[in-house]
C-alpha positions as CSV (number, residue, x, y, z in Angstrom):
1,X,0.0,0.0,0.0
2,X,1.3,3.5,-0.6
3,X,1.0,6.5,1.7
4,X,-1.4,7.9,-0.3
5,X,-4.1,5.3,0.0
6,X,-3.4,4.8,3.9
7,X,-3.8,9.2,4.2
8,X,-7.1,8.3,2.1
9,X,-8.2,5.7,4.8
10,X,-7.5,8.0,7.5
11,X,-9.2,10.8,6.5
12,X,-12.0,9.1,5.5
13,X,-12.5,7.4,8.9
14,X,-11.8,10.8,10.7
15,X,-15.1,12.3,8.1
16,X,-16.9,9.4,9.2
17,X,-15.9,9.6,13.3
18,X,-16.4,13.5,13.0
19,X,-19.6,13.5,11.1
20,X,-21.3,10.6,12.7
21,X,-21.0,11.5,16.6
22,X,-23.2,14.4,16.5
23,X,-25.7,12.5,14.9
24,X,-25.4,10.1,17.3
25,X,-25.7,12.4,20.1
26,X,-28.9,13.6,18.8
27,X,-30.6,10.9,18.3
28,X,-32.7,9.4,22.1
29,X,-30.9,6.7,23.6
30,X,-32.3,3.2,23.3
31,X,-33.1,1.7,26.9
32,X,-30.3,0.2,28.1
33,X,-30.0,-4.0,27.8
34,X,-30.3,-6.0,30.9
35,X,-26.9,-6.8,32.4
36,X,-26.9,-10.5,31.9
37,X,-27.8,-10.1,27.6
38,X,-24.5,-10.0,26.0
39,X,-24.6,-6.8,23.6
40,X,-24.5,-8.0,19.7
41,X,-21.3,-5.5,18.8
42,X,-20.0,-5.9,22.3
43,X,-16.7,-8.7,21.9
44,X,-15.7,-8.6,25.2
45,X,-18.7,-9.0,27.0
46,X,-18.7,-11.2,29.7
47,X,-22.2,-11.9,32.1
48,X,-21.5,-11.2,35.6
49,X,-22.7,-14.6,37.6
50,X,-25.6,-14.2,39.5
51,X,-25.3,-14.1,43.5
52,X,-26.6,-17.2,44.8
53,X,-26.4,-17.6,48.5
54,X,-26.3,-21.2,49.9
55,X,-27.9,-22.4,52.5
56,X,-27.0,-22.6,55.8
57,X,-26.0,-25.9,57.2
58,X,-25.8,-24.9,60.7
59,X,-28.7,-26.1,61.7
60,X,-28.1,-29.4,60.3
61,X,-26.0,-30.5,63.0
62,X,-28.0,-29.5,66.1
63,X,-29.9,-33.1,67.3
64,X,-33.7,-33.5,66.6
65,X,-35.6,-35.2,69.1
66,X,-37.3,-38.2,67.7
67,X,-40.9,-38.7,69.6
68,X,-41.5,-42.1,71.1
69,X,-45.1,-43.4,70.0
70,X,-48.6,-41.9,71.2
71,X,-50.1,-43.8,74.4
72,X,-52.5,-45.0,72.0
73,X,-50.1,-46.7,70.1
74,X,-48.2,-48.7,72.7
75,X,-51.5,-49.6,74.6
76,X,-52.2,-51.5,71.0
77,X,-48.4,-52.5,70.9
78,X,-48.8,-53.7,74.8
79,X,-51.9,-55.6,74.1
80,X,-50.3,-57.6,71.2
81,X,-47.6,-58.6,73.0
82,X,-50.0,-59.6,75.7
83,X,-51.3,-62.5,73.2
84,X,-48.2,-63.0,71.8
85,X,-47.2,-64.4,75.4
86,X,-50.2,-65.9,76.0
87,X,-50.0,-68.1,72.7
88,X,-46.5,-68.7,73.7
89,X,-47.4,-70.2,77.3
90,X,-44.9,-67.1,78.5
91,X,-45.5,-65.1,81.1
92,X,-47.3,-61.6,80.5
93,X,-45.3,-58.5,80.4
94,X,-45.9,-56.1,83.1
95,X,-48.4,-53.2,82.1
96,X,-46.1,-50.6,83.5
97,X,-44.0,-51.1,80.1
98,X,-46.5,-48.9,78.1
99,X,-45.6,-46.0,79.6
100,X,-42.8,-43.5,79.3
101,X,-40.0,-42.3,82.2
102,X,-41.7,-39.1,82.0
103,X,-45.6,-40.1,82.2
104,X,-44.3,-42.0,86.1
105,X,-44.8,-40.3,89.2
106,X,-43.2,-41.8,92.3
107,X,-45.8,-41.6,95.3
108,X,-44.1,-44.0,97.5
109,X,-41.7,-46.8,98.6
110,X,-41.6,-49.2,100.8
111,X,-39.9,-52.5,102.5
112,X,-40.6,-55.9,102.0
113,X,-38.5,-59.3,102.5
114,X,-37.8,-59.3,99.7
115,X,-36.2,-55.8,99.2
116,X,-37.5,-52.1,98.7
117,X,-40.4,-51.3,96.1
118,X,-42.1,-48.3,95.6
119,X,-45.3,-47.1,94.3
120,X,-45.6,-45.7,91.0
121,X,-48.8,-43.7,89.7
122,X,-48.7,-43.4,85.7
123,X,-50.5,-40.5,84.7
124,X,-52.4,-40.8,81.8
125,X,-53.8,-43.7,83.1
126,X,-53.7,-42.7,86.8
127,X,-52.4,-46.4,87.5
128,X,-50.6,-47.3,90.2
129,X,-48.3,-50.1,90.0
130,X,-45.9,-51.8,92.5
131,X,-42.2,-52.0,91.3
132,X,-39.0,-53.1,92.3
133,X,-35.7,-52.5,90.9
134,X,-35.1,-53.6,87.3
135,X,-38.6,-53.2,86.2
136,X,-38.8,-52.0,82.7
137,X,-40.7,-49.2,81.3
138,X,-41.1,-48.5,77.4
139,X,-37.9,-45.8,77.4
140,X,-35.7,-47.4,80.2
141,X,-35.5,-49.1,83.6
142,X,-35.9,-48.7,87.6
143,X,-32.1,-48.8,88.5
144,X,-32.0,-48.0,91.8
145,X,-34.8,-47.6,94.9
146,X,-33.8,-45.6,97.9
147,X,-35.6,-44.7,101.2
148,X,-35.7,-42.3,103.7
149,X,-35.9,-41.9,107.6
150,X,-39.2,-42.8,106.9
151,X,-40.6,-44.5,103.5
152,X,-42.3,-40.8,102.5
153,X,-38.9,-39.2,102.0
154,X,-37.8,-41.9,99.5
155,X,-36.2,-41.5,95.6
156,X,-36.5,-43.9,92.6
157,X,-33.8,-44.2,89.7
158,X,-34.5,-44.5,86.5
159,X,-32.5,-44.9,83.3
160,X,-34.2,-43.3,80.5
161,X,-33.4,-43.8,76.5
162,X,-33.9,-40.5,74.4
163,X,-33.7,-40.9,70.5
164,X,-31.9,-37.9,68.7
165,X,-31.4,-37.6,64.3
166,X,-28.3,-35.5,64.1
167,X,-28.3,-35.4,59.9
168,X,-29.4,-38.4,59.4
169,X,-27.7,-40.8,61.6
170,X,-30.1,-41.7,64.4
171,X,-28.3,-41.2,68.3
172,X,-29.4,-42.9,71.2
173,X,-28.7,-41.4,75.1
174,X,-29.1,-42.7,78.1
175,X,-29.7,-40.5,81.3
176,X,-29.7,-41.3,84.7
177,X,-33.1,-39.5,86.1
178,X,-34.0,-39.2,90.1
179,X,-37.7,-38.9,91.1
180,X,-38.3,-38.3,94.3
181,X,-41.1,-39.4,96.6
182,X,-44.0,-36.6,95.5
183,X,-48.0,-36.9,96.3
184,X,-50.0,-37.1,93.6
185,X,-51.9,-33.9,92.4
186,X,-55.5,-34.1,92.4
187,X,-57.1,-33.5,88.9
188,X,-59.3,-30.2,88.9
189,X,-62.9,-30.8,87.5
């Protein structure tokens, strides 16, 4: 190419660059194109990713308290296994085992020669039973019977099972719980 065709070139562009922005200027602005639609004559456009924020997983490693089943359903579960021994020629389980560490209420003990029992009123029911240690509820065990000076001032230990889902891995705990001796509160009509 000779310098005569590139001074063409150049003036011609500078015509077209001079004459053509104040055209431009007057003309009204097209609405602006949403930030994430590349522009046609735009090469180097790149979309800016969108700001996703990801969920928290703190919570997902706090335990969850799984409930043991209704009263309902472990009178129904008690009562099968009832048959179930009876078919067998075993001996019956004991009806305390339908209720929960929590639902027991300790209203007594006392001395036999056999060794100390205690009195236990389940509430829903408002049942009392006659334990001794080792006698099984639905969520855990009598592990220990104490008295008093006298057989009013007595405790009862009990090991309780509590079911926890931490993810989803299922955690079983085991907690020592006192009761002590405690009169039974009438029930308000």
């Amino acid at each position: 190419m000779t310098k005569n065709k590139l001074e063409k070139i150049l003036v011609g562009a500078v015509a077209i660059a001079a004459f053509g922005l104040p055209v431009l200027a007057q003309e009204p602005a097209a609405p602006a194109a949403p930030a994430q639609t590349p522009p046609s004559s735009d090469p180097f456009f790149r979309p800016v990713p969108a700001k996703t924020k990801a969920p928290e997983q703190k919570d997902a490693d706090k335990p969850v308290l799984i409930p043991f089943p209704t009263l309902e359903q472990r009178q129904a579960e008690f009562q099968r296994s009832r048959q179930e021994a009876a078919a067998r020629g075993l001996r019956e389980p004991e009806a305390i085992g339908q209720y929960l560490v929590s639902e027991l209420l300790v209203t007594g003990v006392f001395q036999t020669d056999e060794g100390t029992g205690a009195f236990i009123l389940a509430t829903p029911t408002n049942t009392t039973f006659f334990v001794k240690s080792g006698t099984r509820v639905y969520n855990g065990k009598i592990i220990s019977i104490n008295t008093g000076a006298d057989f009013s001032v007595g405790q009862v230990g009990f090991e309780e099972l509590t079911k926890y889902r931490i993810r989803k891995k299922e955690d079983n705990r085991v907690n020592v719980i006192t009761k002590a001796v405690t009169s039974p509160v009438a029930k308000s009509k």
